[in-house]
N, C-alpha and C positions, 0 to 999 in steps of 0.2 A: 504494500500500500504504500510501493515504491514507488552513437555511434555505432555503428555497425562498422564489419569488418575490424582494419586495424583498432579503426577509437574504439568500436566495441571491447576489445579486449583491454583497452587502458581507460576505460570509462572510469576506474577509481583512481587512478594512479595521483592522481593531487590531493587523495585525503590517504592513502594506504602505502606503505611499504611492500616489503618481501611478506612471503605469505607461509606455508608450510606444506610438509610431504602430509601422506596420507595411507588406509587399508582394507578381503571380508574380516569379520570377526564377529563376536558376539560374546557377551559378559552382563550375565541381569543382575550381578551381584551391585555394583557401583559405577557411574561414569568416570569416577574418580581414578579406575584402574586399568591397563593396558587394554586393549580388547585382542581376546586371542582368537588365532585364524580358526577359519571355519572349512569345512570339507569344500575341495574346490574340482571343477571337470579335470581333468587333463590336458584337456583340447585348449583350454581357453586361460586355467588359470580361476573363472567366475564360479562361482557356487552354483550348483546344478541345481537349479529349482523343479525342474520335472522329478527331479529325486524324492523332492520332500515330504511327496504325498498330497491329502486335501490342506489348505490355507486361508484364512479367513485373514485379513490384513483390515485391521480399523486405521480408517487412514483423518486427521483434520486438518484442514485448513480453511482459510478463508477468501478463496477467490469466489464470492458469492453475487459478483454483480455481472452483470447478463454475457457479456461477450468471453469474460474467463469462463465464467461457468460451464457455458456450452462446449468451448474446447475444452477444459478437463474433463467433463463426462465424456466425451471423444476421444482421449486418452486413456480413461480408466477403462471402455468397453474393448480398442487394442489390445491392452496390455492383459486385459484377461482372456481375449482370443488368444494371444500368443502364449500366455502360462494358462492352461485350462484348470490346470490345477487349485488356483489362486483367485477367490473371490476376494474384490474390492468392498469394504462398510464402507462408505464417504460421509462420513461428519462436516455440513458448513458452521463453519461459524464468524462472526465480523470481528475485524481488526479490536473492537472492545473486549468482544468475550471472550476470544483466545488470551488476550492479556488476563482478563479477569480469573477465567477458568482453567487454565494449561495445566499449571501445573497440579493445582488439585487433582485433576483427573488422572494425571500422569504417577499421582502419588497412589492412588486406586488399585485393586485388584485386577480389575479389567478396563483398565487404559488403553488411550490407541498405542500404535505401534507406530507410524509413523506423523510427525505435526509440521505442520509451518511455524515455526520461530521468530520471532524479531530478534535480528541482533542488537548486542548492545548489554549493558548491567542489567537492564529491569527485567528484561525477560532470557535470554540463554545465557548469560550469565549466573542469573541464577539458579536456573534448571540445571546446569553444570556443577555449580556448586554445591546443590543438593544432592546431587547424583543419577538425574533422573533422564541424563541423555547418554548414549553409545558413544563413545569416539569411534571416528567414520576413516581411520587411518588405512586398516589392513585393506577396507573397499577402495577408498581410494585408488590403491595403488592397482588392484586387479583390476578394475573397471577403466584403469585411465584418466580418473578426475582432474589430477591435476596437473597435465597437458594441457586438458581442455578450455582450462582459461587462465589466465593470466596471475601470478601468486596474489596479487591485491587483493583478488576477486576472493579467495583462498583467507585470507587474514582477518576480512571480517568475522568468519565466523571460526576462529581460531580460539583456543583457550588454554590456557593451563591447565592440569585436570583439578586441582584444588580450587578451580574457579578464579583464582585472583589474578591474574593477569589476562589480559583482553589484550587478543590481536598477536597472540603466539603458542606455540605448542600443540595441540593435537585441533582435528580438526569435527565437527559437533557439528555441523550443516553444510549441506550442500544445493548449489545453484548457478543457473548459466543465465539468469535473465538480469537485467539491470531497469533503474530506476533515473529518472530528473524532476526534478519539481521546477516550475516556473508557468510563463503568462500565455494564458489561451487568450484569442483574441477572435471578436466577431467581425469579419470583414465587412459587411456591409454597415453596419454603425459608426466602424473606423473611415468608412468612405463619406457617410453620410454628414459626419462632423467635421470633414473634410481635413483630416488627420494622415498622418502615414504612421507606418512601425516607429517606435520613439529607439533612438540609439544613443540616448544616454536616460540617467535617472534623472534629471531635473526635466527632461521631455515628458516621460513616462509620468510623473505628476504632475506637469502640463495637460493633459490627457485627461488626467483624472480631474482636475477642475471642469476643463471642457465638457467633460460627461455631464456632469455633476451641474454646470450651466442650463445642459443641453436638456435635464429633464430625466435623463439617462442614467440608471446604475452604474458606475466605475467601475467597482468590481466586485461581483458575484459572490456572495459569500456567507455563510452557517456557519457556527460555531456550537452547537448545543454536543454536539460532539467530544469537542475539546480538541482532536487531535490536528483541525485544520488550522487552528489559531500558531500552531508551531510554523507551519508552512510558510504565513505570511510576513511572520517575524523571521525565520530564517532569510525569506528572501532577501528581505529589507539588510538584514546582518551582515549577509555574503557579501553586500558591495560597501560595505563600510571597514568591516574587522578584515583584517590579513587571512588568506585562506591557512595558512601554516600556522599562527595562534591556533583558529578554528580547531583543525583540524587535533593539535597537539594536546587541545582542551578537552576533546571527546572522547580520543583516543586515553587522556589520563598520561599521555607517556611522560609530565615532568611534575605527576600529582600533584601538589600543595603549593607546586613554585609560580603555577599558575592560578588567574582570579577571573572569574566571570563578572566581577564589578571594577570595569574599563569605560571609559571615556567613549569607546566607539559602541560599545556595547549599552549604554545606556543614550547614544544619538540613535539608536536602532529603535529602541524603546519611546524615544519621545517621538520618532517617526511615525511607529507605528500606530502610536495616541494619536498622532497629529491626523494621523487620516481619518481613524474612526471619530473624530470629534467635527470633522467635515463633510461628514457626511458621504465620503468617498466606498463604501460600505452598505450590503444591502440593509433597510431598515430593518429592525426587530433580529437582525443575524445573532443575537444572543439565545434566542430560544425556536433560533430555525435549525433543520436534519441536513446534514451533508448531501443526501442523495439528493433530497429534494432541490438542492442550490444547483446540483450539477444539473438533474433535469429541467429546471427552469432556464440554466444557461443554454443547455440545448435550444429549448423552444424561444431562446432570442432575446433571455431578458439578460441585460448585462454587457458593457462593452472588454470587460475583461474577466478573467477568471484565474486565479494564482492556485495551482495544484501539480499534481504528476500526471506521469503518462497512462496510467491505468485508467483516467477516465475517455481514453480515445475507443475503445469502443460504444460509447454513449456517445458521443458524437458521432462516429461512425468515419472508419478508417481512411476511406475514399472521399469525405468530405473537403469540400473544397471552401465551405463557406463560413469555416474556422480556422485560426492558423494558431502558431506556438513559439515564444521565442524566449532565450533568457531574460531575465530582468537585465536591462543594460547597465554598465557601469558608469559610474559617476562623471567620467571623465570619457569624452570621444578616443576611441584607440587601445582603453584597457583590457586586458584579454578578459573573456567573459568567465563568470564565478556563478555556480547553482549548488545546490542544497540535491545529492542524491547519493548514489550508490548502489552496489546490489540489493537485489530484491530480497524475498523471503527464502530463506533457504530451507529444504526438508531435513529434517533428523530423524533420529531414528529412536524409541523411548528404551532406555537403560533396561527395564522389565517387558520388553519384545518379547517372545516367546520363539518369533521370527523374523529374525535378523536379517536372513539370508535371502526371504522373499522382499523382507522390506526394502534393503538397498538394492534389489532388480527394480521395484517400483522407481525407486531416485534415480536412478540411470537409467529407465525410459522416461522418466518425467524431466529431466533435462536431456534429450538426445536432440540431434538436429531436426527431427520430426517434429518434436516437442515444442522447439523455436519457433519453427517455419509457422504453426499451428496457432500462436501466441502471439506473434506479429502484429496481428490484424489488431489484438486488442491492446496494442501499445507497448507493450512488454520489447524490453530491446536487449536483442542475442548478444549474451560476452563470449562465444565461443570464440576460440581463436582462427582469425581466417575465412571467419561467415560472414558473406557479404550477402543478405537478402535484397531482393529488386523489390522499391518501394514506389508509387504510382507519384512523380512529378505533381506539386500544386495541391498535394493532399494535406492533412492537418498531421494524418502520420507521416509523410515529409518532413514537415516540419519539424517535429518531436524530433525523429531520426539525425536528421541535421543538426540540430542544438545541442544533441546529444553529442555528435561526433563535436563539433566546435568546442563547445566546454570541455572536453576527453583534449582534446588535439593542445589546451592549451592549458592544462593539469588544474584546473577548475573546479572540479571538482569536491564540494565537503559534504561528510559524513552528514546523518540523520542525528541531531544533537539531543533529543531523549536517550540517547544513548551511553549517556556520558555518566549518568551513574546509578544506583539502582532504585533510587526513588525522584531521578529527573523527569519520569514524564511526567509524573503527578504535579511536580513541582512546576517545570515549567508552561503546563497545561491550563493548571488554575491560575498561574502567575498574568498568564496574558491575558483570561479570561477577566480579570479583574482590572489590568491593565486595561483595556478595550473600555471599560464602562467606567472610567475614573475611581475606580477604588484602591488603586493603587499608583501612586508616580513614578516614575522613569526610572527615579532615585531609589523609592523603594522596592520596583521589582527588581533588577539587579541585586538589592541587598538580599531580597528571598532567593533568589538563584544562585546564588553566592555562596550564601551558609549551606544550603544543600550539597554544594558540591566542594565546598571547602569540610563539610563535617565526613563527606564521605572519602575525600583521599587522605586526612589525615589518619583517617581511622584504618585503611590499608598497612596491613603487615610488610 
């Protein structure tokens, strides 16, 4: 709730480093402990899943809106044509409730077997730490993983097995699809106000006044959610704060030496007031539904819309009468900076029963087929080398493009809920309160501060 070809595969490369090796295995005792190999073909190397008998694989995640959905139900009916042995259960659930519910279930007798994950502290980080994910090394290496895309792509979902270190050591998820957040735009409004693409930020809230003159929504936007309010303050962030602070802050790599209450961090913050107090913002977005904002954009209300590429199939791939671009930077010429990364990656639950079937599902659920399938709905391939044919003039164009451009020009920052294991809370309510003046500039930094200052000191 997250470039093709080359930039596909370095699509993280300005928020991530080196990434790590990987393995089959299986181990229900602890995440915490090596996972030892598992019986494999001869032929291949892979665990022979025709071997294993009947399999019932409880599978969750949450690609629940209309264009994923349909291609993983097209995936799951494959891949049990091809293992007949192996029935899919497919649990949906929405980016809230997997947060909410994961790992309880996972703590359960009969949990799925395999989940979609947010990387990050709040959620596999701590599921790691508890012990309630497989380390995906021994598969890794049989299956090939980590050829298949570039080590960055690999480091997100990287852990220590003790859970305390993020972004090294074994590897707890895996995924070939990547993520951007940034500004959908309605072509005909931006014609009608007699506007073009803004390439810098002081156009770009030129733009928003003119809407906002015009009668017009500026930008499209619900918050009852919580989780899109991070989106638009990210945006706002990336072109003020240094992407390498960014980046250095979520990753934790200099714990306590660094401070989320910064000068540029809290012009982000008066930014982001600044607009909601302008009206730049749909009215009532405090106790409006995410979904509902996207469909309304759709049907044309709205001259902009700040989110990721997962809602191009609600717009619809081949559409032409929406486009997508970074938020620009401050200054004409500066390379452009967004808010993304890889997407959800699959794991595998420490109490599997099966191990063996579960990672055949993750390596047909990222295979090239898998991409090619996913495309339409915005999802963009880090396989190394995959260059998919995208239709000129389309909105997925677009997305693709800005993708590669931000990639091409190491642009890229992590998803900053990530940053410690009670940030998204933190920063979720922070901006919610921020948005509707109950909180100042000054003081939300302070709240985001102590959260993420109380959690790296408290790092062993």
């Amino acid at each position: 709730m997250r470039g093709i070809g080359r930039a596909s595969a370095g699509l993280l490369v300005a928020a991530l480093a080196a990434g790590c090796g990987a393995s089959p295995g299986s181990n229900n005792d602890s995440a915490s402990k090596t996972a030892t190999p598992a019986a494999t073909s001869a032929a291949s190397g892979k665990p022979d899943i025709a071997k294993l008998g009947p399999v019932t694989l409880t599978v969750w995640d949450q690609e629940v809106r209309g264009g994923q959905n349909k291609q993983m139900k097209q995936l799951i009916e494959e891949f049990q044509q091809k293992y007949p042995n192996v029935t899919i259960k497919r649990v949906n659930r929405d980016f809230g409730e997997l947060k909410t519910l994961l790992a309880l279930a996972m703590s359960g007798p009969h949990g799925p077997d395999v989940v979609e994950a947010n990387q990050g502290w709040p959620d596999m980080g701590h599921l790691v730490k508890a012990g309630l994910l497989l380390p995906l090394d021994n598969y890794a290496q049989a299956y090939g993983w980590t050829s298949r895309v570039s080590p960055n792509v690999l480091r997100v979902s990287s852990w220590s097995p003790d859970g305390k270190e993020f972004g090294t050591g074994s590897l707890y998820g895996y995924t070939t699809m990547g993520e951007i957040v940034g500004v959908y735009y309605n072509k005909q409004i931006l014609s009608e106000l007699g506007l073009t693409v803004p390439t810098t930020f002081g156009e770009f809230e030129q733009d928003l006044e003119a809407a906002k003159q015009a009668g017009q929504i500026p930008i499209q936007f619900a918050n009852n959610d919580a989780f899109p309010g991070i989106h638009e303050f990210a945006t706002i962030q990336d072109q003020i704060a240094p992407t390498s602070y960014l980046t250095d802050l979520i990753f934790g790599t200099q714990r306590d030496q660094l401070s989320f209450d910064t000068p540029e961090n809290t012009q982000a913050a008066t930014t982001l007031q600044d607009w909601a107090n302008k009206g730049y913002f749909t009215p009532g977005f405090g106790g409006a539904g995410y979904d509902d904002s996207v469909s309304n954009f759709a049907n044309g209300e709205g001259l902009f819309m700040i989110t990721g590429n997962w809602i191009v199939a609600n717009l619809g791939a081949d559409n032409t009468n929406f486009g997508f671009f970074p938020l620009p930077p401050a200054d004409p010429g500066d390379p452009p900076v967004a808010t993304g990364g890889a997407g959800f990656p699959l794991a595998i639950a420490a109490g599997s029963e099966q191990p063996d079937a579960a990672a055949a599902y993750i390596d047909w659920m990222t295979s090239d087929h898998a991409s090619d399938l996913l495309l339409p709905t915005g999802e963009i391939p880090l396989h190394n080398g995959k260059t998919p044919t995208v239709q000129p003039g389309t909105v997925l164009a677009d997305v693709v493009d800005a993708a590669r451009t931000v990639s091409d020009a190491n642009g890229v920052v992590p998803y900053e809920d990530w940053a410690t294991p009670t940030f998204y809370d933190t920063l979720t309510s922070s901006i919610q309160e921020l948005m509707v003046n109950r909180l100042t500039p000054d003081q939300f930094v302070q709240n985001v501060e102590a959260d993420y200052k109380d959690f790296q000191t408290s790092r062993p």
